[in-house]
C-alpha positions as CSV (number, residue, x, y, z in Angstrom):
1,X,-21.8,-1.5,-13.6
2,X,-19.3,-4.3,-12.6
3,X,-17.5,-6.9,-14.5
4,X,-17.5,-9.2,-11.5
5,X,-21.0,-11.0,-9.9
6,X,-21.8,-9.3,-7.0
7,X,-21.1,-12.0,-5.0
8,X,-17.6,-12.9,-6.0
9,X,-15.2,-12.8,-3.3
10,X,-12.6,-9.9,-5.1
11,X,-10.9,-9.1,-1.8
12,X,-9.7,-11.7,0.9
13,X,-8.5,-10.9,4.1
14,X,-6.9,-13.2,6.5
15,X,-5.2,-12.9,9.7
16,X,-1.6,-13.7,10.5
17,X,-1.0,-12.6,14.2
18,X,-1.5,-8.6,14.3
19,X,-0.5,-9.0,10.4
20,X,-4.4,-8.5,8.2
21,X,-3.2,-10.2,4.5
22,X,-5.6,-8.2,2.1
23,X,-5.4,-9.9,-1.5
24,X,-6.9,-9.2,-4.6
25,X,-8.5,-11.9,-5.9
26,X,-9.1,-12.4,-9.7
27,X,-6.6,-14.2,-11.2
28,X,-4.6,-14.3,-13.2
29,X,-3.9,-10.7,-13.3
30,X,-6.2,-9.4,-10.4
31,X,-7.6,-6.4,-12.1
32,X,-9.3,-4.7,-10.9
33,X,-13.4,-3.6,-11.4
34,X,-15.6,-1.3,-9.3
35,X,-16.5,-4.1,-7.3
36,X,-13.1,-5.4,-6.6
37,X,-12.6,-1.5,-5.3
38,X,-15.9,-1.4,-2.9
39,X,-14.3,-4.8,-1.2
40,X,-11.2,-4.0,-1.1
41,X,-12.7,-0.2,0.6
42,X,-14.2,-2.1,2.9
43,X,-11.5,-4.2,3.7
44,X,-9.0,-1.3,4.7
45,X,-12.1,0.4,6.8
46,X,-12.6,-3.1,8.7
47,X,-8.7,-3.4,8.9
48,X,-8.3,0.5,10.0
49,X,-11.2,-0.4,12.9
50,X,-10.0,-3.9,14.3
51,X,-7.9,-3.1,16.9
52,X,-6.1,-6.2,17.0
53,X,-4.6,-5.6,13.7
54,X,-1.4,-3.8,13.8
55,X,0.1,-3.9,9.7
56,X,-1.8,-4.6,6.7
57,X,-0.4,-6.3,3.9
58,X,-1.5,-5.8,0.4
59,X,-1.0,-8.6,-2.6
60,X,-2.1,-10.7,-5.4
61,X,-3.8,-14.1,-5.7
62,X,-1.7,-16.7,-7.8
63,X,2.4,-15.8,-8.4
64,X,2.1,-14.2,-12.1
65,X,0.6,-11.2,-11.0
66,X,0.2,-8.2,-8.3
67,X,-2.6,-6.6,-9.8
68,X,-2.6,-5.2,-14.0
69,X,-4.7,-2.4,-13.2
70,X,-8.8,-1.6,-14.0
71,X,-10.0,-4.4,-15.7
72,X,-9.9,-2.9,-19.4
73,X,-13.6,-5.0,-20.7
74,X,-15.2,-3.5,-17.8
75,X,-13.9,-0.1,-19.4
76,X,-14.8,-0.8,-22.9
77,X,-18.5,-0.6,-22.0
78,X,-18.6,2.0,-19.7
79,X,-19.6,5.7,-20.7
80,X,-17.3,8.3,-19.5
81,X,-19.2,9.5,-17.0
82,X,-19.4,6.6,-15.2
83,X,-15.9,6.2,-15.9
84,X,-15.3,9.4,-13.5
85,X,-17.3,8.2,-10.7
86,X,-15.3,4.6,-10.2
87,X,-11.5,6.7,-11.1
88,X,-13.2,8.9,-8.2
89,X,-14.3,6.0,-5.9
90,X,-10.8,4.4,-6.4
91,X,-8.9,7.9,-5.3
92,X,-10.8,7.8,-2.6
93,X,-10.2,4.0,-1.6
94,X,-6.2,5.3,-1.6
95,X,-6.7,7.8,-0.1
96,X,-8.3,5.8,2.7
97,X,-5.3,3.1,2.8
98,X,-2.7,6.1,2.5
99,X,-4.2,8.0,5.4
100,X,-5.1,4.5,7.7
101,X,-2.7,5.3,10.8
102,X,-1.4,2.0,10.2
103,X,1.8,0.1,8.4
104,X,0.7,-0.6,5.2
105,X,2.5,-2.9,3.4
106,X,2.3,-3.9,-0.7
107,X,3.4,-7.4,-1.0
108,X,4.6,-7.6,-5.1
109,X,4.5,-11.0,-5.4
110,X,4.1,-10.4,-9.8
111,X,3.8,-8.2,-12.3
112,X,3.1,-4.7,-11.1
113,X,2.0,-2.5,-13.7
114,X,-0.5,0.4,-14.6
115,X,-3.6,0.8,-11.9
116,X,-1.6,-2.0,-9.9
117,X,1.8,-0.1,-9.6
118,X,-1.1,3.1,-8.7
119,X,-2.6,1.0,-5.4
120,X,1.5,-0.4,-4.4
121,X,2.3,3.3,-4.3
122,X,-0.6,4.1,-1.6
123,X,1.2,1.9,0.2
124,X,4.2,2.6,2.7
125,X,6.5,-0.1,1.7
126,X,7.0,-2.2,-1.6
127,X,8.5,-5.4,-0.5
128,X,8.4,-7.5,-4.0
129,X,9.7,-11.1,-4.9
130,X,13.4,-10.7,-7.0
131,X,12.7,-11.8,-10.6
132,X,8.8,-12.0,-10.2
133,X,8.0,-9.1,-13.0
134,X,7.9,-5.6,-14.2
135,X,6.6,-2.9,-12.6
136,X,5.4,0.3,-14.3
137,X,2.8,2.9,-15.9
138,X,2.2,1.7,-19.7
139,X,-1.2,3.6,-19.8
140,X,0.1,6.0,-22.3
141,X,0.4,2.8,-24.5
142,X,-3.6,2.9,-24.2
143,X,-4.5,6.8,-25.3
144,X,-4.9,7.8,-21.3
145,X,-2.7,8.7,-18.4
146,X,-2.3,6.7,-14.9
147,X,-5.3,8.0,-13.3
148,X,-5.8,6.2,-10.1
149,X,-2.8,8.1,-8.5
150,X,-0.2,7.7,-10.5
151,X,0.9,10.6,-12.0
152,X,0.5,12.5,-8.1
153,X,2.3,9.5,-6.3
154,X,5.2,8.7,-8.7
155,X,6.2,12.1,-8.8
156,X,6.5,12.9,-5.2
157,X,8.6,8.9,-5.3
158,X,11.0,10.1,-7.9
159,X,10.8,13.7,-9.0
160,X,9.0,15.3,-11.3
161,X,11.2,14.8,-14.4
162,X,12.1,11.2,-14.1
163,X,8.6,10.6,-13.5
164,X,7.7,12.1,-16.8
165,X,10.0,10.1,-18.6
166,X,9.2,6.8,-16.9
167,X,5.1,7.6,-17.5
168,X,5.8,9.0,-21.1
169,X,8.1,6.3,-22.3
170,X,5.9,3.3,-20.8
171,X,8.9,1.8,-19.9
172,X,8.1,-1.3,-17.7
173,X,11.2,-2.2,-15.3
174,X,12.5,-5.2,-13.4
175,X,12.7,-5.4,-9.9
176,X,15.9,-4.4,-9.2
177,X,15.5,-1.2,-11.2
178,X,12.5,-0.3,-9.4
179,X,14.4,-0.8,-6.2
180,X,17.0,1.2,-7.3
181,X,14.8,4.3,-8.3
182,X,12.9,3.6,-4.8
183,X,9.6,2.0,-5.9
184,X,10.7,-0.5,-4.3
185,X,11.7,-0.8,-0.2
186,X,12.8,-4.3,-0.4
187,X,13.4,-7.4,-2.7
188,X,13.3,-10.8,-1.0
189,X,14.9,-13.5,-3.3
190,X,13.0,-17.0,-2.3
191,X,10.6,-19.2,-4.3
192,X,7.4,-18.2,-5.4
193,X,5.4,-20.0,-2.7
194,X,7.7,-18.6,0.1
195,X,7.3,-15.4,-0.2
196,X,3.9,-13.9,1.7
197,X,5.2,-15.7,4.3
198,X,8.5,-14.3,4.2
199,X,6.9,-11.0,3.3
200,X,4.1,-11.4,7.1
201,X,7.6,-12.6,8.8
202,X,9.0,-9.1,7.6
203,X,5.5,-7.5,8.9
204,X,5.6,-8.8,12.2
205,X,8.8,-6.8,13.3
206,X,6.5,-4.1,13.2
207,X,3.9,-5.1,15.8
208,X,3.7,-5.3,19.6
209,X,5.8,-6.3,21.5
210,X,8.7,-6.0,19.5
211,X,7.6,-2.3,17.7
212,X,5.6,0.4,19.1
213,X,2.9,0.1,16.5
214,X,1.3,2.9,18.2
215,X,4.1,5.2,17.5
216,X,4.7,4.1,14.0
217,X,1.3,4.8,13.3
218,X,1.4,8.1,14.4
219,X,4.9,8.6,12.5
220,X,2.9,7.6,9.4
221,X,0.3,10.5,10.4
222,X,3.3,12.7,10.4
223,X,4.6,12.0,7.0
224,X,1.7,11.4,5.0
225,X,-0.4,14.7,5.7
226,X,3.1,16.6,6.5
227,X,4.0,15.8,3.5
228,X,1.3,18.1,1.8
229,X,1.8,21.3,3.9
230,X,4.1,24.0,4.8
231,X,7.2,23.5,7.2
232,X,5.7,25.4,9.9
233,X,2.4,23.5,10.1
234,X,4.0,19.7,9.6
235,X,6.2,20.9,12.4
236,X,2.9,21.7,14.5
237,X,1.4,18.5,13.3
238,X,4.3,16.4,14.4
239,X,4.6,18.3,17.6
240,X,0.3,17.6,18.7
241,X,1.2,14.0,17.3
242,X,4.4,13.9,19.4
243,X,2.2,14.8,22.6
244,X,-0.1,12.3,22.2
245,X,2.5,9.3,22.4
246,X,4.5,11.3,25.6
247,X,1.3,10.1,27.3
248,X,1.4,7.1,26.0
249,X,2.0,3.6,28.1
250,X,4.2,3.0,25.4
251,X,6.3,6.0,25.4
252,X,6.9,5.5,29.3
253,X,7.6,1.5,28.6
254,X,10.3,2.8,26.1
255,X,11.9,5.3,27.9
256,X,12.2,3.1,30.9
257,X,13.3,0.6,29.1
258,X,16.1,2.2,28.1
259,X,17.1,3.0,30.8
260,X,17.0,0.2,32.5
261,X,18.9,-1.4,29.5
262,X,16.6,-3.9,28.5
263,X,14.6,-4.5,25.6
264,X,10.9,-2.4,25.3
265,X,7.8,-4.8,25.7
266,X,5.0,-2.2,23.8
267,X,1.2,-2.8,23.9
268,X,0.3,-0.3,21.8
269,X,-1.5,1.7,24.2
């Protein structure tokens, strides 16, 4: 069941550098449907694969909107346990992104809300455009709860009781609130057709030469699967992660480098 052809392009991906722009594509709000979620799966697998890409960036086609979340007509007609399958098939699509040992970063150029706030928060960073919309969970508005992610991401964001409230009263925020409860990393104030630029500009600080991509990757490791156990075995984690980059070309660049007093030149190798 789709509410797209199956040949409509629902995902692009283009390359900026060692930045892979992934953006949803079905304006104006960029919903999302089943098929929309098997491009855009396939687009973080060939993304997590291509070793020449060193940051993804995640965003919406048009400037209204980020994404709105599952595409609402396609879930009208849809019996319940088909519903299941495609909220399971989206978890694991996160998952996927959350877990790719790359940067991954959610460009907001629009409104951010339900199923879209749930992907921008598998992301590592939320850079979003100042003034460009709200961002939030209404689905409680709709007789169901954010089921993409939501309740499990925006809780380990901002604690469990703020979470609640922000989920239970539907409250839909502007920018700068969002930045200020940390949904948000960044907020770049610059015209609507500025901003991916800006947004891969931002990205490309984070890529060979300049960054050891290689480490950051690895840091990301560290945190995101960390994160979800005990002290003792993140700790072990980070140490077998930590091991890996000491043998790493680019820990001995950096580490040379600074001695020497000059700036690192990484390969990400």
């Amino acid at each position: 069941m789709s509410a797209n052809p199956a040949n409509q392009e629902l995902v692009r991906v283009q390359r900026h550098g060692k930045v892979a722009v992934v953006t949803l594509c079905d304006p104006p709000a960029n919903t999302y449907s089943h098929a929309m979620m098997r491009q855009l799966d396939a687009a973080i697998l060939d993304a997590r694969m291509d070793a020449g890409v060193e940051v993804i960036v995640l965003t919406g086609a048009g400037e209204r909107f980020f994404c709105a979340g599952a595409n609402i007509a396609m879930l009208e007609t849809a019996d319940p346990t088909w519903k299941y399958w495609f909220c399971l098939h989206a978890n694991e699509t996160l998952l996927r992104l959350e877990h790719t040992p790359k940067l991954v970063v959610a460009a907001l150029n629009g409104h951010t809300v339900g199923g879209g706030l749930e992907v921008a928060l598998a992301c590592d960073l939320r850079i979003a455009r100042a003034g460009a919309g709200k961002i939030g969970l209404p689905e409680i508005k709709l007789g169901v709860l954010p089921g993409t992610g939501g309740t499990q991401r925006l809780l380990r964001l901002v604690g469990k009781s703020k979470a609640i409230e922000l989920m239970a009263t539907a409250r839909n925020l502007d920018v700068n609130e969002a930045k200020a409860l940390g949904l948000v990393n960044e907020a770049i104030d610059c015209p609507a057709g500025e901003f991916l630029a800006r947004v891969v500009e931002r990205c490309a600080e984070f890529t060979t030469p300049r960054a050891a991509a290689l480490a950051i990757g690895h840091m990301k490791r560290a945190v995101q699967s960390g994160a979800e156990m005990a002290l003792e075995q993140g700790l072990a984690l980070e140490r077998e992660l930590q091991a890996k980059l000491f043998a790493s070309d680019d820990a001995r660049e950096g580490l040379a480098a600074f001695t020497a007093k000059r700036d690192a030149r990484f390969e990400g190798r």
